[in-house]
VMD Tcl script that builds the backbone (N, CA, C; Angstrom):
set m [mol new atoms 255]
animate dup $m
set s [atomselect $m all]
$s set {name element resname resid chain x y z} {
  {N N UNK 1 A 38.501 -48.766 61.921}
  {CA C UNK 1 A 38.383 -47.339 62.106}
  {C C UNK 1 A 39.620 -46.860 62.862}
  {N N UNK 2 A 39.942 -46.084 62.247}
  {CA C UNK 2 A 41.552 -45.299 63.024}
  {C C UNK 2 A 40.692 -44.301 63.555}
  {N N UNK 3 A 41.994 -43.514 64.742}
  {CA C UNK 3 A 42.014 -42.558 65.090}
  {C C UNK 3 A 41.290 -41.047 64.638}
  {N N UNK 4 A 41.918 -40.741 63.554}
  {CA C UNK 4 A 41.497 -39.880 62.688}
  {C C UNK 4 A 39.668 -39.730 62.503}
  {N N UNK 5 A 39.802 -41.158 61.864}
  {CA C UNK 5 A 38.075 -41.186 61.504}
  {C C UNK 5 A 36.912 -40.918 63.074}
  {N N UNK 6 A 37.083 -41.543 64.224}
  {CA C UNK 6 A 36.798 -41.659 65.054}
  {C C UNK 6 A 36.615 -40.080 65.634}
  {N N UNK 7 A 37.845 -39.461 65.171}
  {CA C UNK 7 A 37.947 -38.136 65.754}
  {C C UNK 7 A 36.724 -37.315 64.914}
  {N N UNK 8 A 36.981 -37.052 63.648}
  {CA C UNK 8 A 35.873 -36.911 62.814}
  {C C UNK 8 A 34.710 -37.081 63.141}
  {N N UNK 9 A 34.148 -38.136 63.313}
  {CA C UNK 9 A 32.628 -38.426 63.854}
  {C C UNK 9 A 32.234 -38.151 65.266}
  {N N UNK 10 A 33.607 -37.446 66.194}
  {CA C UNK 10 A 32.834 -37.213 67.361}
  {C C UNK 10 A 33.107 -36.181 66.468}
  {N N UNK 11 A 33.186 -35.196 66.538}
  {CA C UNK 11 A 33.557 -33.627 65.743}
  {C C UNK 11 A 32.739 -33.289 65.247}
  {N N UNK 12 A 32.021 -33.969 64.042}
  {CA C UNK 12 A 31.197 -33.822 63.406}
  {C C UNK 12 A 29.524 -33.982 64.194}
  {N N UNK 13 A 29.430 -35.153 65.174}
  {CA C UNK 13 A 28.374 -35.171 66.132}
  {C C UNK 13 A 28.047 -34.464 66.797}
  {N N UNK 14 A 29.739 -33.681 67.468}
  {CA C UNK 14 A 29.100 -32.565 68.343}
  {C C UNK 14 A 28.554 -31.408 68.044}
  {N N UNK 15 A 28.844 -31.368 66.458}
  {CA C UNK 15 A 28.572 -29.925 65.554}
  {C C UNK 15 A 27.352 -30.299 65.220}
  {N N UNK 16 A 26.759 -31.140 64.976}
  {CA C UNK 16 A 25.340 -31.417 64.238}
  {C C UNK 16 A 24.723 -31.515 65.593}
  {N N UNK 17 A 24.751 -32.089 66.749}
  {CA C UNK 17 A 24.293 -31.754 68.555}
  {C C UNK 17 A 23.680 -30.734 68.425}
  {N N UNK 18 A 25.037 -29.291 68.554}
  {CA C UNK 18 A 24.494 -28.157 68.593}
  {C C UNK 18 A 23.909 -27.604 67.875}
  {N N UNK 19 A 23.970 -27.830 66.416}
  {CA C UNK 19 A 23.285 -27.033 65.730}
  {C C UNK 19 A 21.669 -27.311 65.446}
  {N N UNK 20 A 21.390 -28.696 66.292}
  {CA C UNK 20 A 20.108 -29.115 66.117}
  {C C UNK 20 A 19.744 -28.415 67.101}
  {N N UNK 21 A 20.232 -28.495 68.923}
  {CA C UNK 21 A 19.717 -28.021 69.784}
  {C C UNK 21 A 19.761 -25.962 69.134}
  {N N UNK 22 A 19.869 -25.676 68.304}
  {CA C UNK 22 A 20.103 -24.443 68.669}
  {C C UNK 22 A 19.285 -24.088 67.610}
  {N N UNK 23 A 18.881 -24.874 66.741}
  {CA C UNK 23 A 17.546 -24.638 66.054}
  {C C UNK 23 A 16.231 -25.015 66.484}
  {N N UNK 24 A 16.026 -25.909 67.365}
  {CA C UNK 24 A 15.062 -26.248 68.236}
  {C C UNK 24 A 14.828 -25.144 69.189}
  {N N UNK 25 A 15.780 -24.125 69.643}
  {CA C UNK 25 A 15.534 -23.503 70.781}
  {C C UNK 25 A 15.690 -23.833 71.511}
  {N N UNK 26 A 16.624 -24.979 72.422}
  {CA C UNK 26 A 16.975 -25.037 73.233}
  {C C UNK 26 A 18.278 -24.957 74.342}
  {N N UNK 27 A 18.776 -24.519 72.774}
  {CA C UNK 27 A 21.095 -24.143 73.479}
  {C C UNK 27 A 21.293 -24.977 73.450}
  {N N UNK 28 A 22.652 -24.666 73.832}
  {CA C UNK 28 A 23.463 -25.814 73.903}
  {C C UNK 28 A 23.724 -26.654 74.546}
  {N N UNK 29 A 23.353 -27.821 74.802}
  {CA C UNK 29 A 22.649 -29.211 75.444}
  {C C UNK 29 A 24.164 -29.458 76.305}
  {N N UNK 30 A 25.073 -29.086 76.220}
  {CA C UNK 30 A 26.913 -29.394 76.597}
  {C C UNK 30 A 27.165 -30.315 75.627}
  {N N UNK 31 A 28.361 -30.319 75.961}
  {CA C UNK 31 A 29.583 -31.292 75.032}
  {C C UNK 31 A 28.858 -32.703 74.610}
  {N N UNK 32 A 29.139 -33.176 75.671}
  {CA C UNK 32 A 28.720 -34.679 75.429}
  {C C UNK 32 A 27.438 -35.406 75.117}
  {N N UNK 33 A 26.798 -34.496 75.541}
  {CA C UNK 33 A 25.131 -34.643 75.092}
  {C C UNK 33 A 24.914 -34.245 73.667}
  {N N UNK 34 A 25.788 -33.407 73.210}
  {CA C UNK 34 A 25.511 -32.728 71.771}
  {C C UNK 34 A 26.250 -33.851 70.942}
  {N N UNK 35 A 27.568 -34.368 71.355}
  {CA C UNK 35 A 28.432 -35.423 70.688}
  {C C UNK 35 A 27.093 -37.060 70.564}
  {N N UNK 36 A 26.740 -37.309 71.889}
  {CA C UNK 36 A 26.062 -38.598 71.104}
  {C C UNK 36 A 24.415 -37.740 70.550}
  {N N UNK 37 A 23.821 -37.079 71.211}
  {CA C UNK 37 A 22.881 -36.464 69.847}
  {C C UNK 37 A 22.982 -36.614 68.608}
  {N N UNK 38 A 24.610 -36.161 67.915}
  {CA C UNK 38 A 24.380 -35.995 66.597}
  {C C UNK 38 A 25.167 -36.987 66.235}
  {N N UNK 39 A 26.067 -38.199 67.132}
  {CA C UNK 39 A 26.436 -39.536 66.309}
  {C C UNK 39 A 25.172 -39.894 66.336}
  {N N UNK 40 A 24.259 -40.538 67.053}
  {CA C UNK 40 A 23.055 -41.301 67.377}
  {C C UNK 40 A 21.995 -40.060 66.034}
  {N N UNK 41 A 21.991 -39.228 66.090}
  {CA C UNK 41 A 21.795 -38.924 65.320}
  {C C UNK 41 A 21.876 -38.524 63.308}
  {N N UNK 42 A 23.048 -39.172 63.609}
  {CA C UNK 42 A 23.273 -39.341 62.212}
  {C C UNK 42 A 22.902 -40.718 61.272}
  {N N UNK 43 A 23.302 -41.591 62.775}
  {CA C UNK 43 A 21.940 -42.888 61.863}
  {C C UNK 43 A 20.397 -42.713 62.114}
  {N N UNK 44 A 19.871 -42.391 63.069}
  {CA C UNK 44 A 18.733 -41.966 62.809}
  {C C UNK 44 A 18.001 -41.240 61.317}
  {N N UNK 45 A 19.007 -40.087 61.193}
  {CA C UNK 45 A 18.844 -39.027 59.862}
  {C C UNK 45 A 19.147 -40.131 58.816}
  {N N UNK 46 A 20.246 -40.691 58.737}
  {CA C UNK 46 A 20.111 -41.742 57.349}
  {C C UNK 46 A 19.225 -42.676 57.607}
  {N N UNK 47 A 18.559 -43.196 58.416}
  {CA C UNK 47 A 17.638 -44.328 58.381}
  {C C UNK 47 A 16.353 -43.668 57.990}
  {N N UNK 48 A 15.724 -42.212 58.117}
  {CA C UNK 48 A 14.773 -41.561 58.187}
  {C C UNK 48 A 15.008 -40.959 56.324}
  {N N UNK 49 A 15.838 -40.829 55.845}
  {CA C UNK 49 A 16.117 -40.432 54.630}
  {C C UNK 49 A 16.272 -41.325 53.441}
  {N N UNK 50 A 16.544 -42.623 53.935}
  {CA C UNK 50 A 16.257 -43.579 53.313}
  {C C UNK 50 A 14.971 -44.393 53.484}
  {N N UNK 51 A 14.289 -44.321 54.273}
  {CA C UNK 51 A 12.424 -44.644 54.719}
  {C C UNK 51 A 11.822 -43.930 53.437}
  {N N UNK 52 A 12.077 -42.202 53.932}
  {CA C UNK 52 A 11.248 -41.533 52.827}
  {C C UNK 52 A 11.611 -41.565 51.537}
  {N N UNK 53 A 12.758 -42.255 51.238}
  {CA C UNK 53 A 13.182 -41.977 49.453}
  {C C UNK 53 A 13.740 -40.030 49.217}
  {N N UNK 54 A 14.347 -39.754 50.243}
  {CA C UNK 54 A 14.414 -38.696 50.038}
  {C C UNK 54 A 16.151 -38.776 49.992}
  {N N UNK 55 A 17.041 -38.218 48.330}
  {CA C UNK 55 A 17.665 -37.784 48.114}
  {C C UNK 55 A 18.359 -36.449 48.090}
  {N N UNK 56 A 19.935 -36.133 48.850}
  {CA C UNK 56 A 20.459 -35.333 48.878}
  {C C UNK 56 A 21.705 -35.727 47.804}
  {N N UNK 57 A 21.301 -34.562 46.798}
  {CA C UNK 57 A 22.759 -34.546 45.983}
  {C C UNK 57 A 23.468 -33.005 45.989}
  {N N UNK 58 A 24.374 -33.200 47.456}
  {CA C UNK 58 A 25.053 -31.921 47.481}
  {C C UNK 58 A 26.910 -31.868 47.049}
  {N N UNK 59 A 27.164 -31.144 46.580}
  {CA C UNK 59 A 28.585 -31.471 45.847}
  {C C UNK 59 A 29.499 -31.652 46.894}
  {N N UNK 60 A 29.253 -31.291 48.112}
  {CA C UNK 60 A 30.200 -31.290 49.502}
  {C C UNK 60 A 29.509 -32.311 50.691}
  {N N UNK 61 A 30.391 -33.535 50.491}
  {CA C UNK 61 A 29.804 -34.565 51.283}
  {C C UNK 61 A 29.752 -34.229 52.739}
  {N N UNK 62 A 30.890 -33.854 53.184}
  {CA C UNK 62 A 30.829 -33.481 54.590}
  {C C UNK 62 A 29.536 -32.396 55.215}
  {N N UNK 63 A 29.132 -31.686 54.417}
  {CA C UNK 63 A 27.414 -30.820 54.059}
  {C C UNK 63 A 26.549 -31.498 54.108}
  {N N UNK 64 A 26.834 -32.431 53.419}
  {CA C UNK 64 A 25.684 -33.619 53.249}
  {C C UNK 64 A 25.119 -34.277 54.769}
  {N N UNK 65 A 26.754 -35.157 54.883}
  {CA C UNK 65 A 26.471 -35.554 56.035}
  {C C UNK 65 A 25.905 -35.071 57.164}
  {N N UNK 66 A 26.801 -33.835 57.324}
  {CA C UNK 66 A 26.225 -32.831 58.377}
  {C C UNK 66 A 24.822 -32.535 58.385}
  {N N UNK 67 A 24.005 -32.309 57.468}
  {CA C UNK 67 A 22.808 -31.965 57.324}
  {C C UNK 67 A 22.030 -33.263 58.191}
  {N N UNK 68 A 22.047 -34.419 57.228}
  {CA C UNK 68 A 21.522 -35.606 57.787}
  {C C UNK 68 A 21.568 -35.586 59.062}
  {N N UNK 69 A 23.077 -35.884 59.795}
  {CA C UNK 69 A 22.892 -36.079 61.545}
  {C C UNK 69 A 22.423 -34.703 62.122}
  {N N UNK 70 A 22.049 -33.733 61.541}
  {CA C UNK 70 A 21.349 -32.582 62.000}
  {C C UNK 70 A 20.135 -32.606 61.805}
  {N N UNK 71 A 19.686 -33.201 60.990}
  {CA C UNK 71 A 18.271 -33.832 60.855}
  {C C UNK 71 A 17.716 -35.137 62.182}
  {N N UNK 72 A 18.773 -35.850 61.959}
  {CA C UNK 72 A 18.213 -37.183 62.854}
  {C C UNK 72 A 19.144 -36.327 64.405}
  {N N UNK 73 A 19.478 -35.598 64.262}
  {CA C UNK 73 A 19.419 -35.044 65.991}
  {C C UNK 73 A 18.464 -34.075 66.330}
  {N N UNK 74 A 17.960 -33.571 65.356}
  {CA C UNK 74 A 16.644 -32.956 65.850}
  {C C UNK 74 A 15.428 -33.882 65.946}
  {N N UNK 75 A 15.059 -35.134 65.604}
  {CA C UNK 75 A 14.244 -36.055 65.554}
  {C C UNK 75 A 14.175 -36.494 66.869}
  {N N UNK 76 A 15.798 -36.487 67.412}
  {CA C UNK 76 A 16.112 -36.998 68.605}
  {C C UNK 76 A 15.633 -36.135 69.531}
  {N N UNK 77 A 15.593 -35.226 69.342}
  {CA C UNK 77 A 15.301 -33.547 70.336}
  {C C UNK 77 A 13.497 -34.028 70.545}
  {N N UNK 78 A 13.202 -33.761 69.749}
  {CA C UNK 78 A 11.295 -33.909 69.373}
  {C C UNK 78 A 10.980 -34.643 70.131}
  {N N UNK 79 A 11.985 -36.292 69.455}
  {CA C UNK 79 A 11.251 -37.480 70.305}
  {C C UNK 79 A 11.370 -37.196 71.777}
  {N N UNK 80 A 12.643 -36.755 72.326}
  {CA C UNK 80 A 12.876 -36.925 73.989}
  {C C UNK 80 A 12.006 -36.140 74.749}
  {N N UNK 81 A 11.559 -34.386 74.225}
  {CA C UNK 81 A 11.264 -33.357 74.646}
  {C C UNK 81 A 8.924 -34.175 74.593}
  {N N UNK 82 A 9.271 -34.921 73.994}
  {CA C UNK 82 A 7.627 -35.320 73.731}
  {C C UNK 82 A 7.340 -36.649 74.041}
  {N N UNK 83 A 8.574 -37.389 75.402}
  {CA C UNK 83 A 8.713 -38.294 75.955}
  {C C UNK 83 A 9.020 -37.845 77.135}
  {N N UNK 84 A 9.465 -36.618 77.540}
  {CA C UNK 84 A 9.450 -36.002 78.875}
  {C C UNK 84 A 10.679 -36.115 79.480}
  {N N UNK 85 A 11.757 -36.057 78.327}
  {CA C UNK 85 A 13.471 -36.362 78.647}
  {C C UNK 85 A 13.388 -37.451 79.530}
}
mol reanalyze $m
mol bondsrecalc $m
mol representation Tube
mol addrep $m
């Protein structure tokens, strides 16, 4: 993994972070909390999408992806908020 890619997946984590916390209702969790939310969350979302047999065929992968770790960072939200952070 280079640079580049690395940069990408925090980028992309911290964007799927917030956009989970901000559909949950709860804002914006900060930087770094939103960054491993939605890495940690993006295998969550593919491990949870591949359990259910549930296919995404969207023509824009980076959409795709995004969706998924926005999925498994809101899973992450649920679980913590119903574990008592």
């Amino acid at each position: 993994m280079d640079v580049k890619e690395l940069l990408i997946i925090i980028g992309m984590g911290a964007l799927a972070g917030w956009i989970a916390s901000l559909l949950l209702k709860g804002g914006s969790s900060g930087l770094i909390k939103n960054i491993i939310l939605g890495v940690i969350g993006a295998f969550v979302g593919k491990f949870a999408f591949q359990t259910l047999n549930i296919q995404i065929d969207m023509p824009n992968v980076f959409a795709e992806n995004l969706l998924v770790a926005t999925v498994g960072a809101a899973i992450l939200i649920v679980i913590s908020r119903f574990l008592g952070k």
